[in-house]
KEKE-3310 file (N, C-alpha, C; in steps of 0.2 Angstrom, whole numbers, plus 5000, padded with zeros to 4 digits):
npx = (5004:5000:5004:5002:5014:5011:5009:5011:5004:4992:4987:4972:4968:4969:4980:4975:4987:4989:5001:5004:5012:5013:5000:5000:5010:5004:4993:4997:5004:4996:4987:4997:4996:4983:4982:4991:4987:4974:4974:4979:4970:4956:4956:4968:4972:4969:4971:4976:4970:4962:4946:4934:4925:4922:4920:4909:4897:4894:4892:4877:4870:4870:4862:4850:4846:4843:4834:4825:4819:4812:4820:4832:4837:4847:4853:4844:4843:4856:4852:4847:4855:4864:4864:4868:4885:4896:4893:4894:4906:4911:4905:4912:4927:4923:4921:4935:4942:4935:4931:4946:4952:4938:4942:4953:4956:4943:4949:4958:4951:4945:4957:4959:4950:4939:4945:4942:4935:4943:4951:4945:4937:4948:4950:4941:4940:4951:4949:4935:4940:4949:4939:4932:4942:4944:4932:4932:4940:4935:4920:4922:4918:4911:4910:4895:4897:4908:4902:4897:4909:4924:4933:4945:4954:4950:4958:4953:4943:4930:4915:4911:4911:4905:4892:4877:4859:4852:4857:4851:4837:4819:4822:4835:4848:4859:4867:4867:4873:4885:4903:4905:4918:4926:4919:4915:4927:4938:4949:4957:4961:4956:4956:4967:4985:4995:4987:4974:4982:4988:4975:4960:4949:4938:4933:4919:4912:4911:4905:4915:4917:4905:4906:4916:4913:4900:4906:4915:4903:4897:4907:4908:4897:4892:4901:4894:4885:4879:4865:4866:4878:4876:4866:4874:4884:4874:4869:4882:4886:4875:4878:4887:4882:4872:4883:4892:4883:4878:4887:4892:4900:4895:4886:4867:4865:4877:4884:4874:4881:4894:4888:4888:4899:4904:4897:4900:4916:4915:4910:4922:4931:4928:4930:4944:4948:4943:4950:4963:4962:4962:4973:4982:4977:4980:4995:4997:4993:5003:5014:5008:5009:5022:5027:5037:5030:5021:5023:5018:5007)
npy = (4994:5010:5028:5043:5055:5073:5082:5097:5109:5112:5100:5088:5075:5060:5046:5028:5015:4997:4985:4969:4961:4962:4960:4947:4942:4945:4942:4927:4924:4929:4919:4906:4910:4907:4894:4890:4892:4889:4876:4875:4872:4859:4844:4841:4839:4828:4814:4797:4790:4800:4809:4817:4826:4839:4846:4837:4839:4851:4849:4842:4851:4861:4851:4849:4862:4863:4854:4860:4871:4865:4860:4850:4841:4837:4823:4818:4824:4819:4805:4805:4807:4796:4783:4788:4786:4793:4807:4808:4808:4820:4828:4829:4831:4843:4850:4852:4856:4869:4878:4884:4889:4893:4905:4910:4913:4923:4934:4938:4943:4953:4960:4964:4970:4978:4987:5000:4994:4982:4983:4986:4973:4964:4964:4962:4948:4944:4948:4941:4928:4928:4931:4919:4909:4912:4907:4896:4892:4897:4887:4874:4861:4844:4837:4830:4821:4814:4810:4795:4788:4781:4784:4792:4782:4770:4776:4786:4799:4804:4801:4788:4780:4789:4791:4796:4800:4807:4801:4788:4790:4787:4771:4771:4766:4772:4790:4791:4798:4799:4797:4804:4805:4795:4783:4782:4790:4802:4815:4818:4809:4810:4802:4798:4797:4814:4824:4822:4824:4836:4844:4853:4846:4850:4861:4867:4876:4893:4890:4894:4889:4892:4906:4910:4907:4915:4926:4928:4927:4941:4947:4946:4949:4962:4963:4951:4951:4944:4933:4919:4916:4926:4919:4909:4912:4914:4904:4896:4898:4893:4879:4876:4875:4865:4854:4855:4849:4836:4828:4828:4837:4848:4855:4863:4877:4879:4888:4897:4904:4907:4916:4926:4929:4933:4945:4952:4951:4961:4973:4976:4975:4986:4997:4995:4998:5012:5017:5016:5023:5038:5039:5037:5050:5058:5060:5060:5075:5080:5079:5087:5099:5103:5103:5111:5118:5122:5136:5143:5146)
npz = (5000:4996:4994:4983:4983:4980:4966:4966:4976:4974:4972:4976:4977:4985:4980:4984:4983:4979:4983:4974:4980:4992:4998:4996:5002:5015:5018:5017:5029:5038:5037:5040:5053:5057:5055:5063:5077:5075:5075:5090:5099:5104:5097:5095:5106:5115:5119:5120:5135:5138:5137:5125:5134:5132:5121:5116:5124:5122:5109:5111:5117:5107:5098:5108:5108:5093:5092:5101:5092:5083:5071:5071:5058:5052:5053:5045:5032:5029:5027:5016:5006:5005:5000:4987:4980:4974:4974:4987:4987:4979:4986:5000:4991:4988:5001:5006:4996:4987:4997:5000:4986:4980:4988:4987:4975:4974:4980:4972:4961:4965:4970:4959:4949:4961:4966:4976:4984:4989:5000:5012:5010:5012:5023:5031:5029:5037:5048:5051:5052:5062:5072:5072:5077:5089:5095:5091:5103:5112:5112:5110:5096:5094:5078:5069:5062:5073:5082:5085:5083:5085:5103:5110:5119:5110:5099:5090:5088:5093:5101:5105:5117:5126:5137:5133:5135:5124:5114:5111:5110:5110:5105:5097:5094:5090:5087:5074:5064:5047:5044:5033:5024:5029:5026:5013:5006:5002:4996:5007:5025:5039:5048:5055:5054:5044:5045:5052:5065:5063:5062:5068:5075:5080:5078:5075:5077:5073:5057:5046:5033:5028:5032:5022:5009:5010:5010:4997:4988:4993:4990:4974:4968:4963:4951:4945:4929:4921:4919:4922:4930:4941:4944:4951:4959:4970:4973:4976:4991:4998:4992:4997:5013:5010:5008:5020:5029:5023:5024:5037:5045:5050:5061:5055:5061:5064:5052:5053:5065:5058:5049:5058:5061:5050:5048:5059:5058:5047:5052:5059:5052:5043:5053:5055:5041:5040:5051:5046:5035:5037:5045:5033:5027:5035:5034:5022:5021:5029:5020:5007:5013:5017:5002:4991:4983:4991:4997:4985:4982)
capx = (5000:5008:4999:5005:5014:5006:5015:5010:5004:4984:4984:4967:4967:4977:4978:4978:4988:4991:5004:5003:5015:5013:4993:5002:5013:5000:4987:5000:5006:4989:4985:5000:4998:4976:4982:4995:4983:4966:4977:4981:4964:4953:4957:4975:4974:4966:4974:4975:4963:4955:4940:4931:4919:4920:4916:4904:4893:4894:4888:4873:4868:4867:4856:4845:4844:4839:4829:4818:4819:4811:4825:4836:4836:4855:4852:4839:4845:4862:4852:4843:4862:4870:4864:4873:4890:4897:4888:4897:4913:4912:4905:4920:4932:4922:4923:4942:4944:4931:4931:4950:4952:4938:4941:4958:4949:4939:4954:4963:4945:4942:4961:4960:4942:4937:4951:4939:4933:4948:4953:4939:4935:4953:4952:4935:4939:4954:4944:4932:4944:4952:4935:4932:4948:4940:4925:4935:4946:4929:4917:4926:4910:4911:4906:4890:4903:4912:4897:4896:4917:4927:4934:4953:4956:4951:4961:4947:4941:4925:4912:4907:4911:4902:4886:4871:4852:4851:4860:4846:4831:4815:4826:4840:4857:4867:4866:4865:4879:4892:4908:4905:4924:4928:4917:4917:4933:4939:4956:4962:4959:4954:4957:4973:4991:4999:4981:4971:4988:4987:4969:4957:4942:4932:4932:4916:4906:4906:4909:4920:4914:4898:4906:4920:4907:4897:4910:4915:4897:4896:4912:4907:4890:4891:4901:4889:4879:4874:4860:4868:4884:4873:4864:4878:4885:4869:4871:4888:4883:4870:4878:4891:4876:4871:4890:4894:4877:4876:4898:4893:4905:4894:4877:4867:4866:4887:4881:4872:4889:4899:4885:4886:4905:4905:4895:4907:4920:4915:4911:4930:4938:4928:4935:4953:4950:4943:4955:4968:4959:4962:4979:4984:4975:4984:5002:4995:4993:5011:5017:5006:5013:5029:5029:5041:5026:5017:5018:5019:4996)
capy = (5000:5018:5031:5046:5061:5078:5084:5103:5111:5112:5092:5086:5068:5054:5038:5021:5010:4989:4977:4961:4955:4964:4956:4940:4941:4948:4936:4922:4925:4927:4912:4903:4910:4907:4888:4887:4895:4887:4870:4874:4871:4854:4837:4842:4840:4824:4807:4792:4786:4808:4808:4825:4828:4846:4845:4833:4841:4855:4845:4839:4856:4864:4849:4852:4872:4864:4852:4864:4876:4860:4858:4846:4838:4835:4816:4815:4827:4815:4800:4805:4806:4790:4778:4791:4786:4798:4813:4810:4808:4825:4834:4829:4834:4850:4852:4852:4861:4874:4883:4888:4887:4899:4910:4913:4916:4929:4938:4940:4946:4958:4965:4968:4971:4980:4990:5001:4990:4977:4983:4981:4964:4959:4965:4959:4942:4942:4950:4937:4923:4928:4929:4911:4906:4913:4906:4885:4889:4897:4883:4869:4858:4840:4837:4826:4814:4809:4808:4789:4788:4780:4787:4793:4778:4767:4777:4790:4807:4804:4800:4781:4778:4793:4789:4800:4800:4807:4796:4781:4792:4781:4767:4772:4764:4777:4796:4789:4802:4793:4800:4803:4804:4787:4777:4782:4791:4809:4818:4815:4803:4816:4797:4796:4802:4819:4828:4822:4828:4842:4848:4855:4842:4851:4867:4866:4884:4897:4886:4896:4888:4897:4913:4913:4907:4921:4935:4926:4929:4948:4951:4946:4952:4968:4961:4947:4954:4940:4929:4912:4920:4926:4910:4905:4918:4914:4895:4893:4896:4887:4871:4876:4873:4858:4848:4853:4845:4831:4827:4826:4840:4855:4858:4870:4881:4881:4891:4903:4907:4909:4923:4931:4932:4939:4952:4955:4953:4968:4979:4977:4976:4994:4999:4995:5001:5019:5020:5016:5032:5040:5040:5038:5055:5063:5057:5067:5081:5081:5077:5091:5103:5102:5100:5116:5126:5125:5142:5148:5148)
capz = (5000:4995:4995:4979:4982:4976:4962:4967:4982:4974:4973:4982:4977:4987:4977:4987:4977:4983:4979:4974:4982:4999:4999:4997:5009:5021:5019:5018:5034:5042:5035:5043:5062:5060:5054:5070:5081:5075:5079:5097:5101:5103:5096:5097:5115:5115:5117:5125:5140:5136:5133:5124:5133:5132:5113:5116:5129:5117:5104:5113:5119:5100:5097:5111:5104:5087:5094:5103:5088:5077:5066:5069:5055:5048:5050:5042:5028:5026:5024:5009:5000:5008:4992:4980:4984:4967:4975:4993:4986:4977:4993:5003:4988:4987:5005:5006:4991:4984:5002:5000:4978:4977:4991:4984:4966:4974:4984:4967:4958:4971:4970:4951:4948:4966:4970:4978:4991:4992:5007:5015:5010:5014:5032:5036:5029:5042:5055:5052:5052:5069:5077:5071:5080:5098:5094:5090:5107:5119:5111:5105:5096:5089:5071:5070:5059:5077:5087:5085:5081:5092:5109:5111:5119:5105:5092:5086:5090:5094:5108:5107:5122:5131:5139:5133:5133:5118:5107:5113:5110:5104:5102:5093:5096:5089:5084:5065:5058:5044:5043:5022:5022:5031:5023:5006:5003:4999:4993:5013:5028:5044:5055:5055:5050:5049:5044:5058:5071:5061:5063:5075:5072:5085:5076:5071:5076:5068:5051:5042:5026:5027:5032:5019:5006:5008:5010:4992:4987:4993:4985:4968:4967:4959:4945:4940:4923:4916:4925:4925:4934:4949:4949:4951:4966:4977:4974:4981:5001:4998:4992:5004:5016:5008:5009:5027:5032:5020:5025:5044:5047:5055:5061:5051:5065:5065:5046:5058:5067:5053:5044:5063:5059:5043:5051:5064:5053:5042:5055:5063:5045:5041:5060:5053:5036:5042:5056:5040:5030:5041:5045:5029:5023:5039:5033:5014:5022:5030:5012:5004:5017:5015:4996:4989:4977:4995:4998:4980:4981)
cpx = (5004:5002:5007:5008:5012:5011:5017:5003:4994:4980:4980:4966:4973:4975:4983:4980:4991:4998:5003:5004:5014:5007:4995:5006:5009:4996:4990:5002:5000:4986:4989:4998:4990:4979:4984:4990:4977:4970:4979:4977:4962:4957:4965:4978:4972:4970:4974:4968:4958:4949:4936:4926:4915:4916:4910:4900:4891:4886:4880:4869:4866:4861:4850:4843:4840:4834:4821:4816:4813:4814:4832:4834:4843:4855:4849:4840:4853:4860:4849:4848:4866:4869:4868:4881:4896:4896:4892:4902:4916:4910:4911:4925:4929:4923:4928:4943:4943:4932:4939:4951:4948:4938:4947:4958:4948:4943:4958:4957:4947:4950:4962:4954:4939:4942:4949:4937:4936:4950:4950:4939:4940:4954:4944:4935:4945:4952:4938:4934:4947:4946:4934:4938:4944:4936:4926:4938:4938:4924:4920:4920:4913:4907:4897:4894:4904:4908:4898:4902:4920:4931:4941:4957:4955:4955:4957:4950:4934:4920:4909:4906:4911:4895:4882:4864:4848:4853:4853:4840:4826:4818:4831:4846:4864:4864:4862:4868:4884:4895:4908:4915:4929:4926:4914:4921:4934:4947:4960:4957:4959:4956:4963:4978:4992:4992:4978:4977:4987:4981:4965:4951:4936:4932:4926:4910:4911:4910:4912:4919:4910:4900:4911:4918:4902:4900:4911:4911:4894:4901:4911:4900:4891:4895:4898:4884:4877:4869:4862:4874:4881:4868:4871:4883:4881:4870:4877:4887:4878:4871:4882:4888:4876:4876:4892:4890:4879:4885:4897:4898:4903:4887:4874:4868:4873:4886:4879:4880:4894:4895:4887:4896:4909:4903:4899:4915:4921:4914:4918:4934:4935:4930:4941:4953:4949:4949:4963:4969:4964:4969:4983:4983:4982:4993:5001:4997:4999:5013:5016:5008:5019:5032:5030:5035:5018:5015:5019:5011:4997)
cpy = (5006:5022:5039:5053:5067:5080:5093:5104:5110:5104:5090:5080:5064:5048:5033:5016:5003:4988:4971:4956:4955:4960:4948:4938:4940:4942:4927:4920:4925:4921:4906:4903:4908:4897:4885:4889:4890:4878:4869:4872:4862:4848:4838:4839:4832:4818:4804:4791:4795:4805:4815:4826:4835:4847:4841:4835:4847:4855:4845:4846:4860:4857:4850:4858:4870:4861:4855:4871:4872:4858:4856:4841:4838:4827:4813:4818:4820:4808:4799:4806:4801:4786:4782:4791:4792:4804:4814:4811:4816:4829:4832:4829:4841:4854:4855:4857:4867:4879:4888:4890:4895:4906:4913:4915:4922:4935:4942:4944:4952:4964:4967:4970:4977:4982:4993:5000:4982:4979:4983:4977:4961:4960:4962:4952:4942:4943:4944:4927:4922:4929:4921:4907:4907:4910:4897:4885:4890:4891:4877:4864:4852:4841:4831:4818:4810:4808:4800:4785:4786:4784:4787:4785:4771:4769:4782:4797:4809:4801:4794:4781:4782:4791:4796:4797:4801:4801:4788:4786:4788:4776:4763:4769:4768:4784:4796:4794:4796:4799:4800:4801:4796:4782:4778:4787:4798:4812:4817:4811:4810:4809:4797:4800:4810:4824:4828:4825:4834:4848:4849:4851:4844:4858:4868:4873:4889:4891:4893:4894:4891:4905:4916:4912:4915:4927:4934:4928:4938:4951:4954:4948:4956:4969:4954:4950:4950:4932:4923:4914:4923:4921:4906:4905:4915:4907:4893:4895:4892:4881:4871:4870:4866:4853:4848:4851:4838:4825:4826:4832:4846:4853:4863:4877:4883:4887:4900:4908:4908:4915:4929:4934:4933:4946:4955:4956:4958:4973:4980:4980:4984:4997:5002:4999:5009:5021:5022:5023:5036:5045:5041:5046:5061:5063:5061:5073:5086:5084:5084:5099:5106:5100:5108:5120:5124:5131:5149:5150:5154)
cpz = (5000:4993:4989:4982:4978:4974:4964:4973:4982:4973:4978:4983:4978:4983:4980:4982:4981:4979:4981:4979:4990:5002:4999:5005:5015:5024:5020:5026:5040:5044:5041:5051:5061:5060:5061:5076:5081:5080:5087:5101:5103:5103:5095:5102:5118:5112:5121:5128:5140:5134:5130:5125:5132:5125:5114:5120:5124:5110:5107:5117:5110:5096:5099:5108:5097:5088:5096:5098:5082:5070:5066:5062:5051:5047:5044:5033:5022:5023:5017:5003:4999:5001:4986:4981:4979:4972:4981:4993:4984:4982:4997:4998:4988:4993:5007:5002:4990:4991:5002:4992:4978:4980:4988:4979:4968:4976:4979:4964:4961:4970:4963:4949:4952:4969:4977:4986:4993:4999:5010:5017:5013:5022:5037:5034:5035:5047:5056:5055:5059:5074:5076:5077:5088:5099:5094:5098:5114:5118:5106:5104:5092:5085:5074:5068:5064:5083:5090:5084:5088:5096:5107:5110:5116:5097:5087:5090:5093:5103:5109:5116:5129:5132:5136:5131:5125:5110:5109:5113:5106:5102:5100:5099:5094:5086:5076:5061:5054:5045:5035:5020:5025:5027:5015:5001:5000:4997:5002:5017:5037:5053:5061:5051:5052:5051:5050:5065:5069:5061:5070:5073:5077:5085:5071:5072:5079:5062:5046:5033:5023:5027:5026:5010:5004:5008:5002:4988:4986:4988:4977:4966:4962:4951:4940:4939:4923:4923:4926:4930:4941:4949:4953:4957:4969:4976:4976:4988:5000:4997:4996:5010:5015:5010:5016:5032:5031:5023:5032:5049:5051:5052:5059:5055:5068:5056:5049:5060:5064:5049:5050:5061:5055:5047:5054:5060:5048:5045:5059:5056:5044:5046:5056:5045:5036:5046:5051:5040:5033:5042:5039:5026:5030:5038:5025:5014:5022:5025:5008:5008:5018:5010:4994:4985:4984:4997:4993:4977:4987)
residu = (UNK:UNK:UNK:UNK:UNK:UNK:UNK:UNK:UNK:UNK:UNK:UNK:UNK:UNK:UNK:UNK:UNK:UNK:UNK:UNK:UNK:UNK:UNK:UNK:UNK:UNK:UNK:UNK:UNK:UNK:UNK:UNK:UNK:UNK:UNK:UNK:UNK:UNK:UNK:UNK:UNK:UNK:UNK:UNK:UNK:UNK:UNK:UNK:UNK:UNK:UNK:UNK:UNK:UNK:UNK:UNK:UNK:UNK:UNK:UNK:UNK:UNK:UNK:UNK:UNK:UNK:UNK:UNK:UNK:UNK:UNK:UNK:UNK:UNK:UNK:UNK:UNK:UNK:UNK:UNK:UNK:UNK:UNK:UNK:UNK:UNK:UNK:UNK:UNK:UNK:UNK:UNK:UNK:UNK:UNK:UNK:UNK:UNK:UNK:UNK:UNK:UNK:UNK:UNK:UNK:UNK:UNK:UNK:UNK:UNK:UNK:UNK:UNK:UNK:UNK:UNK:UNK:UNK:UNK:UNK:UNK:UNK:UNK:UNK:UNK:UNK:UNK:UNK:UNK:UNK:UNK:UNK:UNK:UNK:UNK:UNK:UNK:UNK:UNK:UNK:UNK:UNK:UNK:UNK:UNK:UNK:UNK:UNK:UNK:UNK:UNK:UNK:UNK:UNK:UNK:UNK:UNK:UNK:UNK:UNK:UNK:UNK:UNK:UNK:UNK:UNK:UNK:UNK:UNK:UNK:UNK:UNK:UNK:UNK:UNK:UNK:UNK:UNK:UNK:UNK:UNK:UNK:UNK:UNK:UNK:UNK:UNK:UNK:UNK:UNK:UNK:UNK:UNK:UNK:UNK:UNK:UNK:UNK:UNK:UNK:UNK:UNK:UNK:UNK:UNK:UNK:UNK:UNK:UNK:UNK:UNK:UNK:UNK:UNK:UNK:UNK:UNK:UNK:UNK:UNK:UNK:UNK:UNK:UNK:UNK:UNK:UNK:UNK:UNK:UNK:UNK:UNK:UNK:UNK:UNK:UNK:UNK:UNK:UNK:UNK:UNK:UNK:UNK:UNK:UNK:UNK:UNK:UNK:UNK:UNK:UNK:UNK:UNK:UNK:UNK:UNK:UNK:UNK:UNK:UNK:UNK:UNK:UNK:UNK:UNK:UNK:UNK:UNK:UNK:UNK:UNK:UNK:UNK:UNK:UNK:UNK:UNK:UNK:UNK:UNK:UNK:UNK:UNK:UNK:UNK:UNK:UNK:UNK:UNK:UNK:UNK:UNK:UNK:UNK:UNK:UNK:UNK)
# end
């Protein structure tokens, strides 16, 4: 970011200008500390004879809330895709994928397209991002996936071998979540290896899919002309939606918390982005004051 000197002393206009390379770095860099950070959290912590219950308690609390809202229904949504096993494959390659792929996509758009409101967007997706991480280490949530997944001390992540009422309601013998990625197979293995060491598996609210989804969405709005191209803009949260149900990976109501941290996310980033202005215009001024045909007006 560089901001132009006035050539003569009646220059009004400051032009914000990016680089490339500085948005890389920046964002690169972000990226690195939210990844080390969001890891420090959760199923990191958990091994051996542990048990999760704090996740898990969690869990069974945003059931109840959907529950008594009458819309739990993520079970019953995943069992209507289990026979397409094509369909499941491709939600867990889109999940992995599509959610970094096209936000990366959108971040280059935005910087050659939306100069304008690039800064912005870049700082309310970090803003966004960093509350997420408060949000995985104050509420750390199992997926629906590890509900039924074996226990630490079986080699899992998950809460077989926690007692709840819920999991036996009417019946039932188990919650009834699949792991879509266990048992019919995606671009990684979330069980085992360096992936699962590597990840927070109980960073599941605010989903971040949904929030970086939709900022994706807002970003490119205003250059989709042609009507298949915004069908096509409002249809990406929404299948979003669709795969981090149908995948076992968040509750719709983790969707919710990822719109509430966009929100928050863009009231902070415009924070930062005015506080910017701000400064920058007052560092202008310096400039224009101290520019040699200042005091030939």
């Amino acid at each position: 970011m560089a901001d132009l000197i006035p050539t003569s002393a009646s220059d009004e206009v400051r032009e914000h200008r990016t680089r490339w390379w500085k948005e890389i770095a920046i964002m690169g860099a972000f990226y690195f500390v939210y990844s080390l950070t969001r890891n420090r959290f959760g199923s990191i912590h958990v091994k051996g004879a542990d048990i999760p219950l704090h996740s898990f308690n969690n869990a069974l609390t945003v059931m109840r809330v959907e529950r008594a809202l009458g819309l739990f229904h993520e079970e019953t949504i995943q069992q209507w895709f289990l026979p397409y096993k094509w369909f499941l494959q491709s939600m867990n390659t889109y999940y992995g994928t599509a959610h970094f792929a096209v936000t990366v996509g959108v971040f280059i758009v935005l910087y050659r397209r939306r100069k304008d409101v690039f800064p912005l967007f870049r700082n309310a997706l970090a803003a966004m991002t960093g509350l997420a991480i408060i949000g995985f280490a104050l509420f750390p949530l199992m997926p629906p996936r590890l509900l039924d997944a074996p226990c630490p001390k079986d080699g899992g992540y998950g809460a077989a071998c926690i007692h709840a009422d819920m999991r036996n309601l009417n019946g039932a013998t188990s919650f009834g979540f699949v792991d879509t990625l266990e048992d019919f197979g995606g671009p990684w293995d979330f069980s085992s290896g360096s992936v699962a060491k590597a990840s927070n598996q109980y960073a599941a609210m605010p989903s971040l899919h949904i929030g970086w989804a939709s900022w994706c969405a807002l970003g490119i709005w205003p250059l989709a002309r042609r009507r298949w191209i915004r069908i096509a803009v409002l249809a990406y949260p929404a299948l979003t939606l669709l795969c981090i149900v149908v995948t076992g990976n968040h509750y719709w109501i983790d969707g919710i918390g990822g719109l509430v941290a966009l929100g928050a996310g863009f009231g902070l980033g415009n924070w930062i982005h005015r506080f910017n202005q701000r400064r920058q215009d007052a560092k202008f001024d310096i400039l224009r004051a101290s520019h040699p045909a200042a005091g030939s007006h």
